[in-house]
Residue, then its C-alpha position, 0 to 999 in steps of 0.5 A: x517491527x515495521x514502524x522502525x522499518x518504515x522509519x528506516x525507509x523514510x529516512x533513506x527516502x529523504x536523502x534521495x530528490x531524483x527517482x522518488x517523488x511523492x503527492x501531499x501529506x494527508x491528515x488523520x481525518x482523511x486517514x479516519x474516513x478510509x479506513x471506515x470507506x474500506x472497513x479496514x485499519x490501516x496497520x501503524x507503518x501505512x499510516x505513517x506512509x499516508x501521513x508522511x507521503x500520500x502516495x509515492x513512487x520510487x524508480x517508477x514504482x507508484x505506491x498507493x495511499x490518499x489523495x482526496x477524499x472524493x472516493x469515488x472519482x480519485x483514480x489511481x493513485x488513490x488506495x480507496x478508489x483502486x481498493x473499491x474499483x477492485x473489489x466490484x470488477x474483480x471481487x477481491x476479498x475484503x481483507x485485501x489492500x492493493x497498495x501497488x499495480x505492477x502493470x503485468x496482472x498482478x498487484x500487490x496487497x496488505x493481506x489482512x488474513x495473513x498478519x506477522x507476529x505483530x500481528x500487521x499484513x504480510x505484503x502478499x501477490x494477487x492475480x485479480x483475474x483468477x478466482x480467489x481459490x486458484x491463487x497462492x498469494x505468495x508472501x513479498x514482505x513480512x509488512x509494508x515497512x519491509x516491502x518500503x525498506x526494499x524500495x528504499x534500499x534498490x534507490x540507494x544502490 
């Protein structure tokens, strides 16, 4: 299950002060007020991140979560301002989460149409600048815990 992955990542996480640095735990009530901006639940291991980190970023990759809840005019690395922006310039669908920007056209999203067994978003590929039925949205992780496991795992080596 991702939440013993993203248990696992943390954990790993922790033992590493250069190449990982994050921005500010958050509370629930912001966590509430994201979900409702973005009409989305967050799975149980995104939670855990936002509540844990905020945001983080591991070997320069920055990975989204909250920072405030000035929505509007938060600018990367907040994950509802990223999402809203994304969704008006690019019209991705409302069922995706981008939750990193490789800088090189794509990003990579919680893709809600596509849950696991436990039924949590798979970490999928998106290539905002093609239309939603040219892109095959290839699978990066079964679940975020997993995509953060990775991360976790390249520090260490």
């Amino acid at each position: 299950m991702s939440l013993q992955e993203y248990t696992s990542a943390k954990k790993k996480l922790d033992t590493h002060s250069e190449g990982f640095f994050t921005f500010i735990t958050q509370s629930e009530e912001l966590l509430r007020k994201a979900e409702k901006a973005l009409h989305l639940n967050f799975p149980p291991d995104y939670r855990q991140f936002t509540l844990d980190f905020g945001t983080a970023v591991i070997e320069g990759i920055e990975i989204y979560g909250l920072t405030t809840d000035n929505f509007i005019d938060a600018g990367v690395p907040n994950v509802v301002w990223f999402t809203l922006n994304e969704r008006l310039e690019s019209q991705i669908r409302g069922d995706l989460l981008p939750i990193h920007d490789t800088t090189m056209g794509e990003y990579y999203a919680l893709d809600f149409s596509k849950l696991n067994t436990f039924g949590e978003p798979k970490v999928v590929v998106c290539l905002p600048d093609l239309d939603d039925s040219e892109q095959s949205y290839p699978i990066v992780a079964e679940n975020f815990g997993a995509f953060l496991l990775d991360l976790a795992e390249d520090l260490e080596a």
